[in-house]
N, C-alpha and C positions, 0 to 999 in steps of 0.2 A: 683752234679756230678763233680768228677774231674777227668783231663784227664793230664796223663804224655804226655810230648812230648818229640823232641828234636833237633835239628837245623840238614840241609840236610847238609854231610860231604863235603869240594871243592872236594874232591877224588871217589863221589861218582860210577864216572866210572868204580873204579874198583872194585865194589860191585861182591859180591857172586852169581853167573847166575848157575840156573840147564838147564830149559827148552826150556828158549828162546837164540838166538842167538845176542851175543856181538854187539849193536850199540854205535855208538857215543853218548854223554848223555853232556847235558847241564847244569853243573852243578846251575848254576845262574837261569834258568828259572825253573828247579826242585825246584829251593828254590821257585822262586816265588809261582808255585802252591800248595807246602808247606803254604806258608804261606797262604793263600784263602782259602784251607784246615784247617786252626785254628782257622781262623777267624768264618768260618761257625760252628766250635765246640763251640766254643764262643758266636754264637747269638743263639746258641741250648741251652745254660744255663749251659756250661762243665766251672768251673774253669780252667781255665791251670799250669800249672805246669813246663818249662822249666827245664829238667835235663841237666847237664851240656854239654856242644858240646865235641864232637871227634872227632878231625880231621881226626885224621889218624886210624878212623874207619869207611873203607867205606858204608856198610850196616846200621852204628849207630842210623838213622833217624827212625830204622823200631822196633821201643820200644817194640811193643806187642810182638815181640819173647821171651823177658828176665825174663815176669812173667805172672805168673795165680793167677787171685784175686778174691776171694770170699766173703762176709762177716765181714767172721770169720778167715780170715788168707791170703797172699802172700806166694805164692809160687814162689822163684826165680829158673828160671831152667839152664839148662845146653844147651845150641844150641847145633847142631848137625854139624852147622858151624864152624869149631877149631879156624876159623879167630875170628868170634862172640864172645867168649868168654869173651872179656874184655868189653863189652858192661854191664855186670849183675853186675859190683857193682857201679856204680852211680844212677841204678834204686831201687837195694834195698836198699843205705840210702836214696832215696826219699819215698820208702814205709815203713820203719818202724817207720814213724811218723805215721801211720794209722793201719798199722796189726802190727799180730805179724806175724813172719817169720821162714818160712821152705823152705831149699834147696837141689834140687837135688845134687847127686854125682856120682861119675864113678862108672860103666857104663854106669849110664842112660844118653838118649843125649832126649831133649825135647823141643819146640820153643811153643811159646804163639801160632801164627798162625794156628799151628792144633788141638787147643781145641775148641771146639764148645760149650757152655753151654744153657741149655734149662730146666728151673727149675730146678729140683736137680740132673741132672746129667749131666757129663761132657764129651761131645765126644771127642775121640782124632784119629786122625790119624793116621797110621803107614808107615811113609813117608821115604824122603832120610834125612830127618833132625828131627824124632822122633822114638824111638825103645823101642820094649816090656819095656825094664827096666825103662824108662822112665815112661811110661805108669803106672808099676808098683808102681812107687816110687811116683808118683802122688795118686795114688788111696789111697797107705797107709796114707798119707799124710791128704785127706782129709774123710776117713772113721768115723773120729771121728767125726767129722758134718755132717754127715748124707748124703753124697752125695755119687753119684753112679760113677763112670766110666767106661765107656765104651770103647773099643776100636774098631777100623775099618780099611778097608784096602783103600788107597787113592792109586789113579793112575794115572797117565799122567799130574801129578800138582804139582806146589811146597810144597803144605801145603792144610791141609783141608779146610780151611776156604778161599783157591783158587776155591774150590768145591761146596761151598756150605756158604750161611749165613742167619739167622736166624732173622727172622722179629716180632717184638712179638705185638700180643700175640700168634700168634698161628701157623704164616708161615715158611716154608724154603723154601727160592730162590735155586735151585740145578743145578748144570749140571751132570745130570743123566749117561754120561759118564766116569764119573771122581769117583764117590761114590757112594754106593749103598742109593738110595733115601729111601728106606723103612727102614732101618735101623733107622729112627730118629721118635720119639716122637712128631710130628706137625702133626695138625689137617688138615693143608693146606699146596700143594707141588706147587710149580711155576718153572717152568722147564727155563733154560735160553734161548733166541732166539737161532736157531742154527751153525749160523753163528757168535756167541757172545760166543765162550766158559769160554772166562774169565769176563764174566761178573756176574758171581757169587757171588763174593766178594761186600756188602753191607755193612754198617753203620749206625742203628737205633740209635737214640738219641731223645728221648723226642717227640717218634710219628712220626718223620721227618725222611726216607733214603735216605743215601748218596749216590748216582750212581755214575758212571763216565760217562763223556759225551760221552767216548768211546765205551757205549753199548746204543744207545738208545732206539734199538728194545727191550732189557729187562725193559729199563725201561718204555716203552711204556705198555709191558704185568704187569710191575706190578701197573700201574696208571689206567688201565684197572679192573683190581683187590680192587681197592680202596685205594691202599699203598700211602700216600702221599711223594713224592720223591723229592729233592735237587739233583738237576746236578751239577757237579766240574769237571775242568779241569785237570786232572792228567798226561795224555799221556805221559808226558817227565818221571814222576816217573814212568811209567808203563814200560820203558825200564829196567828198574832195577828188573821186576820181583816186582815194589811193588802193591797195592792194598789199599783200604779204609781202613779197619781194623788198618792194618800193621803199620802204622804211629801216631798211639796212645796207652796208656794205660788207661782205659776209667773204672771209678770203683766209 
């Protein structure tokens, strides 16, 4: 397994916020829990990968937006962030040492965060930072490998995979408000605690999910469940609107 990462920007305060409201953010102690965050990617059996730092890209830390990787190909996308933009070419010459590569173009706007993938098909959200063409230009994309996409409607969250993430083999973690839960191909649905709406966002590696210690009613219901789970400290990135996923590219 290897995982892109990339170092928390000193600017990160003035990351890209939709839903939560502007707090003070540290940026020092965000690194810290960055970095406990790679470590545990680390004793999971993820090689790492450091793509280069940007400083003066606030959001830069949050990799999984800039591609979708399958098998058989990267896909570097387009954020729906204008700021984001310049985040997608130091990821894709760290990935065309491994795929071959395809990119989105205008119109489509599309972030790694709201692809879900669950065997061979790939959910996608249709958010403030993903649109139909996006959608579209993904699907053509990966049609000649056999995979399907799907689109859906996300609401009240930044990105799907705010909504919802997928435990394999067979689970999705959801908050049932945010995505329509039936929509997905899992055998087993785990609802978030209700007072935990952003606890949704999860990180399977190697049988091991990642929580944030900031939900531990969900992760209570998924240890209850049998899921064996890893707590990490995030809270300081979680002002920035980030999540477990968000801070790697994981293939």
């Amino acid at each position: 397994m290897h995982a892109l990462v990339r170092k928390v920007s000193p600017d990160l305060a003035r990351c890209e916020l939709t839903y939560l409201e502007r707090t003070p953010i540290d940026s020092e102690r965000a690194s810290r829990e960055h970095g406990s965050y790679t470590q545990a990617l680390q004793a999971l059996g993820c090689e790492l990968e450091w793509v280069p730092s940007l400083p003066g890209h606030a959001d830069g830390v949050f990799v999984e937006d800039t591609a979708v990787v399958v098998p058989e190909l990267a896909v570097i996308t387009r954020p729906g962030a204008s700021s984001r933009r310049g985040e997608t070419a130091t990821v894709s010459t760290a990935l065309e040492r491994y795929r071959r590569l395809s990119r989105l173009t205008t119109p489509a706007c599309l972030e790694g965060g709201d692809v879900l993938h669950i065997g061979r098909t790939l959910y996608v959200g249709i958010s403030g930072r993903t649109n139909e063409a996006g959608v579209q230009q993904l699907r053509e994309a990966l049609a000649p490998h056999g995979y399907r996409v799907h689109a859906l409607a996300v609401r009240g969250c930044l990105h799907l995979k705010s909504a919802c993430s997928f435990i394999a083999p067979d689970t999705l973690l959801v908050n049932p408000d945010w995505v329509e839960a039936a929509a997905f191909d899992a055998a087993r649905l785990i609802s978030v605690d209700p007072g935990e709406p952003y606890g949704a966002n999860t990180l399977t590696i190697a049988g091991t999910t990642l929580v944030s210690t900031a939900f531990p009613r969900t992760a209570q219901r998924l240890r209850t469940a049998g899921v064996r789970c890893l707590e990490l400290e995030v809270r300081e990135l979680h002002k920035a609107e980030a999540a477990l996923t968000c801070m790697s590219l994981v293939f």
